[in-house]
GUVEXBA-424204 format. One line per 8 residues: number of its first residue (from 0); their letters; for each residue x, y, z of N, C-alpha, C. Coordinates in Angstrom, 2 decimals. Layout:
residues N
NUM> A> X,Y,Z,X,Y,Z,X,Y,Z | ...;
***
This chain:
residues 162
0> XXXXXXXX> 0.83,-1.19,0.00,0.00,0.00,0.00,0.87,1.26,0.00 | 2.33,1.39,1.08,3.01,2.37,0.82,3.71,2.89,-0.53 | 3.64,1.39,-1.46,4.56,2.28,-2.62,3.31,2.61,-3.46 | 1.95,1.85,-3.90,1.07,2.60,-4.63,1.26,4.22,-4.18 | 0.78,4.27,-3.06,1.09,5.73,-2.49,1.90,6.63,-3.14 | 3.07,6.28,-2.72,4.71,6.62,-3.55,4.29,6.81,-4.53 | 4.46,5.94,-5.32,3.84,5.91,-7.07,3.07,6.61,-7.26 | 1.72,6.81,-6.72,0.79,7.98,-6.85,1.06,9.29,-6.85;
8> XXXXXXXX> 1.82,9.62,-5.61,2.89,11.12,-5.23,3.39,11.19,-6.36 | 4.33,10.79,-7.13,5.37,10.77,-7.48,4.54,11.09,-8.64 | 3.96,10.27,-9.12,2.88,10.06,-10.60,2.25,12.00,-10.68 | 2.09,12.39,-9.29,1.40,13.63,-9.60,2.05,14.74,-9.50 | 3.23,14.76,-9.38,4.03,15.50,-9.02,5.28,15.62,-10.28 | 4.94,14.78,-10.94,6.46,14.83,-12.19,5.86,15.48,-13.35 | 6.24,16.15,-13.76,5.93,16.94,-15.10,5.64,15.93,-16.17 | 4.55,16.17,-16.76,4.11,15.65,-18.20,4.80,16.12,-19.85;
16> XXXXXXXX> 5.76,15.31,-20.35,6.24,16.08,-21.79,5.34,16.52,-22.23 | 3.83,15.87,-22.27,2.86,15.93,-23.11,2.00,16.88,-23.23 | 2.17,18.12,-21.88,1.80,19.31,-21.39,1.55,20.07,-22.25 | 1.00,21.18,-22.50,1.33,22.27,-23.09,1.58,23.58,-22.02 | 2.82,24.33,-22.36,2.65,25.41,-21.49,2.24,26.37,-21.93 | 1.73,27.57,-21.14,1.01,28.85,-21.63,2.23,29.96,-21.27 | 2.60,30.71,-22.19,3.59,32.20,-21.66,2.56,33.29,-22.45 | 3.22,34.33,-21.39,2.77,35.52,-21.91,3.98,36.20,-22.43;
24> XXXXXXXX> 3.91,37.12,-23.27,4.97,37.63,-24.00,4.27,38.92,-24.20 | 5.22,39.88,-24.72,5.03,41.38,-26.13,6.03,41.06,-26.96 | 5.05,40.53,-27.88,5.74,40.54,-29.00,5.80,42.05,-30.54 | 6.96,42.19,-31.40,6.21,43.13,-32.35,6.57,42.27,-33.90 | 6.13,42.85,-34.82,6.17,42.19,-36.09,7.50,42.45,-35.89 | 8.26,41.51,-37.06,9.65,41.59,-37.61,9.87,41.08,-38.93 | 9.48,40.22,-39.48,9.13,39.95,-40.70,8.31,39.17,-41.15 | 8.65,39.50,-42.27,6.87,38.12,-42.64,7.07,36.90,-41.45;
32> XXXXXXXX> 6.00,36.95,-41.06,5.76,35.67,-40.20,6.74,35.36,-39.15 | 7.34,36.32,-39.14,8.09,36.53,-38.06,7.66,37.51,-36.80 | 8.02,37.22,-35.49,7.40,38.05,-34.23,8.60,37.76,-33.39 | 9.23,39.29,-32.94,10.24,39.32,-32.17,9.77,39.57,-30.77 | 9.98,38.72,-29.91,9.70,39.05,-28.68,10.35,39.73,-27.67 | 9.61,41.29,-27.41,10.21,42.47,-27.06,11.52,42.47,-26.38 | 11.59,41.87,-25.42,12.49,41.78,-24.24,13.54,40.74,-24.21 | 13.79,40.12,-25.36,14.57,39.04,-25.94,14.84,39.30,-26.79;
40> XXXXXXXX> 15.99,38.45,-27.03,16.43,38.67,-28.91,15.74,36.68,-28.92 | 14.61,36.84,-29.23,13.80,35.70,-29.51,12.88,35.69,-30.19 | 13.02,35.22,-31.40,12.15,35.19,-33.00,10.72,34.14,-32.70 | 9.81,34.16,-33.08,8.81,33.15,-33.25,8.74,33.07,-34.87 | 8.57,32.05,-35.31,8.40,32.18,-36.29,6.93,31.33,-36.78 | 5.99,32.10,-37.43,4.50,31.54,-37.45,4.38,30.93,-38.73 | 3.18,30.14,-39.25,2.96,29.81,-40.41,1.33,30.61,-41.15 | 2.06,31.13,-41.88,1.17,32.49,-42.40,0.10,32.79,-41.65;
48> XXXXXXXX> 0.93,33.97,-41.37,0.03,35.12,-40.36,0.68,36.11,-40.74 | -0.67,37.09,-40.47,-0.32,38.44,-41.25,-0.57,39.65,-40.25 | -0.55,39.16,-38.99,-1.07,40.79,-37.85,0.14,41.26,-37.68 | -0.05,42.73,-38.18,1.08,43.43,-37.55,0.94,43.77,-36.49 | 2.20,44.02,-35.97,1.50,44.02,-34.55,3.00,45.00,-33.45 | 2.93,45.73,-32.92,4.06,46.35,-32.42,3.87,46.46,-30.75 | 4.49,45.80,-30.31,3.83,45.76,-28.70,3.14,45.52,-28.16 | 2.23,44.55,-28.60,1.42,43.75,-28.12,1.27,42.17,-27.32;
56> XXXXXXXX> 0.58,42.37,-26.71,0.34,40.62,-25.77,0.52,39.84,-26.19 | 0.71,39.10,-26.83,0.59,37.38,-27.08,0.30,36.40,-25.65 | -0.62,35.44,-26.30,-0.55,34.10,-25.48,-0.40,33.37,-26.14 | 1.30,32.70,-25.69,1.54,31.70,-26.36,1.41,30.33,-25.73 | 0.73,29.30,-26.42,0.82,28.22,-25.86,1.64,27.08,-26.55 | 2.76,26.88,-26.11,3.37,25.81,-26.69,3.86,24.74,-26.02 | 4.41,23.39,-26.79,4.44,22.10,-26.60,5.76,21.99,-27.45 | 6.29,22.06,-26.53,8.15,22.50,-27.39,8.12,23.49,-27.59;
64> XXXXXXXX> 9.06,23.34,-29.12,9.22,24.36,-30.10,7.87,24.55,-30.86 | 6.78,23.98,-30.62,5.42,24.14,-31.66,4.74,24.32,-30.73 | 3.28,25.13,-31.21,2.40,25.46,-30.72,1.62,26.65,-31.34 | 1.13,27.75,-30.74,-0.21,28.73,-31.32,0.49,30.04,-30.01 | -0.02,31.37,-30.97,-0.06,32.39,-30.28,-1.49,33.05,-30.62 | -1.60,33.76,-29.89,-3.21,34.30,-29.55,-2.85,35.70,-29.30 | -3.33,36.79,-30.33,-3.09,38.27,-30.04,-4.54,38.83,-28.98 | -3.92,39.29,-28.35,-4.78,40.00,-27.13,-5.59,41.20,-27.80;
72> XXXXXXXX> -5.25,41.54,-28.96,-6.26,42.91,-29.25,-7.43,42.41,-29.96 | -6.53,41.50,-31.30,-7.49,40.71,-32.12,-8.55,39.88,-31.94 | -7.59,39.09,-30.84,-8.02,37.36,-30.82,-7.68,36.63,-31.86 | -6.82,36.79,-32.93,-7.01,36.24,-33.89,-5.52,35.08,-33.44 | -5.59,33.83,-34.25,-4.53,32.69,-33.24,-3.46,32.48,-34.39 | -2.68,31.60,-34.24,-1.56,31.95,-35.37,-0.65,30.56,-35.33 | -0.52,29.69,-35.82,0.35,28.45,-35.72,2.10,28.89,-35.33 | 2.10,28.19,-34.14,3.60,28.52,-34.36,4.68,27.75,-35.37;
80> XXXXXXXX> 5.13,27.53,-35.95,6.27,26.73,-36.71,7.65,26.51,-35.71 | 8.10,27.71,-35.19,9.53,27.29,-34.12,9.60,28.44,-33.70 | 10.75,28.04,-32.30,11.48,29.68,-31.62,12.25,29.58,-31.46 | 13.02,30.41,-32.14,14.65,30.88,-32.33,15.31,31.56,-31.21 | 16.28,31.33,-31.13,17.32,32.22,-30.21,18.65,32.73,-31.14 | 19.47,33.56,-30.55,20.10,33.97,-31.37,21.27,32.88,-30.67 | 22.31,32.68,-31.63,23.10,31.73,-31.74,24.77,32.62,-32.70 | 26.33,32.81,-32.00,27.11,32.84,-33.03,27.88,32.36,-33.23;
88> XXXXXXXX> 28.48,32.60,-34.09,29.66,31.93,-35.04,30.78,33.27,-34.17 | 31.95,32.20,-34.45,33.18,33.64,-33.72,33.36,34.59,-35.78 | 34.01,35.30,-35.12,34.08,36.05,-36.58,35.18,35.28,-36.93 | 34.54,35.32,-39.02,35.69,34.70,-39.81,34.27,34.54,-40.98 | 35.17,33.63,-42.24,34.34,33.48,-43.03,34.15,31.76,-42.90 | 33.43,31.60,-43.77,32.84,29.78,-43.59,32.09,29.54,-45.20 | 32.22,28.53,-45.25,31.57,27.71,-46.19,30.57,27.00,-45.99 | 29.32,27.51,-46.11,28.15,26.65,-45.43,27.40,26.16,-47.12;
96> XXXXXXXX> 26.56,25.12,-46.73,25.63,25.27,-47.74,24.56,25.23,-47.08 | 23.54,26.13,-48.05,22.22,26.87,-47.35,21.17,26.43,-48.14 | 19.43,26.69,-47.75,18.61,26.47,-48.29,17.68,27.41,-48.11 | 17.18,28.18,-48.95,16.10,29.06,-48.07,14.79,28.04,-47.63 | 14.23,28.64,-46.60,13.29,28.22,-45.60,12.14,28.98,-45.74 | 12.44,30.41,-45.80,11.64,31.49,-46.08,12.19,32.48,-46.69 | 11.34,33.62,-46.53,11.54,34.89,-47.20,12.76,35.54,-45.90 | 14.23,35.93,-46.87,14.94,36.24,-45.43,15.78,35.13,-44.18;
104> XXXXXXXX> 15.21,33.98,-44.62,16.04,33.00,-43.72,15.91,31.81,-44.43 | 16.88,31.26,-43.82,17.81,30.35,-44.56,18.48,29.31,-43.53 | 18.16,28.01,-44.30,18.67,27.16,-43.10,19.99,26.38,-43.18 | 21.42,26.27,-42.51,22.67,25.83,-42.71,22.27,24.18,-42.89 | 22.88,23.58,-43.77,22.71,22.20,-43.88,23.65,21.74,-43.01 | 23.03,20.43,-42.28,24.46,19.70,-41.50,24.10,20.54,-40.18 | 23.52,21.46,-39.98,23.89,22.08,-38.32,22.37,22.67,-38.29 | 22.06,22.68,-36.98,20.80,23.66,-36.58,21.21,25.14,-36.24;
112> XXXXXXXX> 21.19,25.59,-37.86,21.66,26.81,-37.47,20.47,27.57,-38.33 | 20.12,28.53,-38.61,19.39,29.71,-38.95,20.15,30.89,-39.53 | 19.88,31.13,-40.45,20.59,32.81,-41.21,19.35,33.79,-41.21 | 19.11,34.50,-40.39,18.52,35.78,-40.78,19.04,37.35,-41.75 | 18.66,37.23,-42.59,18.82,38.23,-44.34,17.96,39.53,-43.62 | 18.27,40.27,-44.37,17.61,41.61,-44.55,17.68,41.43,-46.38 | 16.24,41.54,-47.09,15.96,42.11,-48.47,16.73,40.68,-49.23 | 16.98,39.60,-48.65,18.03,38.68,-49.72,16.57,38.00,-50.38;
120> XXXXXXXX> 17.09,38.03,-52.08,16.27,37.42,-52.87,16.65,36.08,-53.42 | 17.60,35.52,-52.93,18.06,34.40,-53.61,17.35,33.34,-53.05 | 17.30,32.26,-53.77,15.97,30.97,-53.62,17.29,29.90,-53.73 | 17.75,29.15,-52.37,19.01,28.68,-52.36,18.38,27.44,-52.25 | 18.65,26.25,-52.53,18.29,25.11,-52.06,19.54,24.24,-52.39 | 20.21,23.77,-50.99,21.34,23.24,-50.90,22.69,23.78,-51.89 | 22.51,25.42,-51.49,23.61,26.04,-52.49,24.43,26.32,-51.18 | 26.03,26.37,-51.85,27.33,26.88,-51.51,27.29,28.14,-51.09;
128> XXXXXXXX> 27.65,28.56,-50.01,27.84,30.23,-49.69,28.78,30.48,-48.81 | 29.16,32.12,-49.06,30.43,32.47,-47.86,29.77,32.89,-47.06 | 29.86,32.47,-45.47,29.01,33.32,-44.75,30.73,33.90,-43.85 | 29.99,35.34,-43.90,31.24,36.09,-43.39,30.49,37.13,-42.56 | 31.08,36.47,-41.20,30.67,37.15,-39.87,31.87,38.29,-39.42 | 31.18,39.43,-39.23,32.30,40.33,-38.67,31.90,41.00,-37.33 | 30.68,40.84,-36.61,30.11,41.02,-35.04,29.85,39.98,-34.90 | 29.88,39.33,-33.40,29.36,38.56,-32.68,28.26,39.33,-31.53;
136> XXXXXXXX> 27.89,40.22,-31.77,27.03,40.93,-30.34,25.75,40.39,-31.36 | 24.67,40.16,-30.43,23.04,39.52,-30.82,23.44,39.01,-31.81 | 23.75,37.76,-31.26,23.55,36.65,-32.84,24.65,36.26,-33.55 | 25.19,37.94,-34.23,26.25,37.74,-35.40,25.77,38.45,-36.35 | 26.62,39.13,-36.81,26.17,39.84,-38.32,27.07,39.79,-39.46 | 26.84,40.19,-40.51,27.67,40.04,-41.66,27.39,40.51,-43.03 | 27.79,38.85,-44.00,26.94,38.95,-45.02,27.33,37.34,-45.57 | 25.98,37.25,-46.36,25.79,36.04,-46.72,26.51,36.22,-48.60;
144> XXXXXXXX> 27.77,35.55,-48.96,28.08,35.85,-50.24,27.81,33.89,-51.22 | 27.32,34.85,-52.01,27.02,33.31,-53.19,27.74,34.01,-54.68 | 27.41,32.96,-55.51,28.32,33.35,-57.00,28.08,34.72,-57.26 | 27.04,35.23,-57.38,27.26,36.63,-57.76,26.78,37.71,-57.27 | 26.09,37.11,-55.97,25.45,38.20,-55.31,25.79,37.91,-53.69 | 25.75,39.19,-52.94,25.90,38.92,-51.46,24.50,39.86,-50.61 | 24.41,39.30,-49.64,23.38,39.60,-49.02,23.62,39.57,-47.19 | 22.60,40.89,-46.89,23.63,41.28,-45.72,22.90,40.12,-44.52;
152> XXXXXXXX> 23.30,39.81,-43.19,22.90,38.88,-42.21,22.92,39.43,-41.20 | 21.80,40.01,-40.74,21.14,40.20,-39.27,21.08,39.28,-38.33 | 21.31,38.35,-38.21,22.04,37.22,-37.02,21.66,35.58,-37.33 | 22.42,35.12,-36.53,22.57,33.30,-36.33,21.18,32.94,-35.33 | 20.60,32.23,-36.02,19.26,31.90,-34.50,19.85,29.93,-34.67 | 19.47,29.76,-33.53,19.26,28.01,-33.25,17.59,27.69,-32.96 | 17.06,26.76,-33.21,15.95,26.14,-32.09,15.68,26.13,-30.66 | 14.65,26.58,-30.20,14.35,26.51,-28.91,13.23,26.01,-28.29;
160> XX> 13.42,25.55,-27.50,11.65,25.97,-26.96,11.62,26.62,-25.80 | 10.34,27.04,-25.23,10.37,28.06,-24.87,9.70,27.63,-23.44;
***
């Protein structure tokens, strides 16, 4: 009878993976489908959603790296896809090959890494590039160079959850 007990305690008391947790955040737009969360250098990244939004509530509920945010003015809800952190490289250049993911980011093959672009139009899928970091403060910055065009890099994110 004492270890059912035990077992029971124990059973109610240990965290469930299977949970979902709820955070509150202010988040503001940052790019398409992107939401920077104010007080972090921490990206959400949604699957098409279009609220702009500059300082506002979110409730996010997630289960990992996935889950839904909920704008407090709207109500309107928003799939999450992942949450980034910023992540760097020491300065130097590198040879990565990249793929775009989205509009603006780009994912390193071989590593969980993330390239955030400003304005880059190139449609990379498992292409060769110089990535040449010259800050390491938030992230990393630089520029992303391919055969004939280069494109500048607003920082390194990894996976998170949150």
């Amino acid at each position: 009878m004492k270890r059912l007990v035990v077992v029971l305690f124990l059973a109610g008391i240990a965290p469930s993976p299977l949970m979902a947790d709820d955070y509150q955040e202010v988040v503001s737009s940052f790019d398409t489908d992107f939401y920077k969360i104010d007080s972090k250098n921490i990206l959400i990244r949604t699957e098409n959603c279009y609220d702009t939004v500059e300082s506002q509530q979110v409730l996010a509920k997630m289960k990992g790296a996935t889950g839904e945010i909920i704008f407090s003015e709207s109500g309107n809800t928003c799939s999450v896809a992942g949450v980034y952190q910023t992540k760097g490289y020491r300065v130097g250049n590198y040879r990565v090959d990249i793929t775009r993911d989205a509009e603006n980011w780009y994912r390193i093959s071989g590593q969980n890494m993330f390239i955030l672009t400003q304005e880059c139009l190139i449609y990379a899928t498992e292409q060769e590039a110089l990535l040449s970091i010259s800050t390491v403060g938030k992230g990393g910055s630089g520029s992303l160079h391919f055969e004939h065009e280069a494109c500048r890099v607003v920082g390194l994110y990894s996976p998170m959850s949150l």
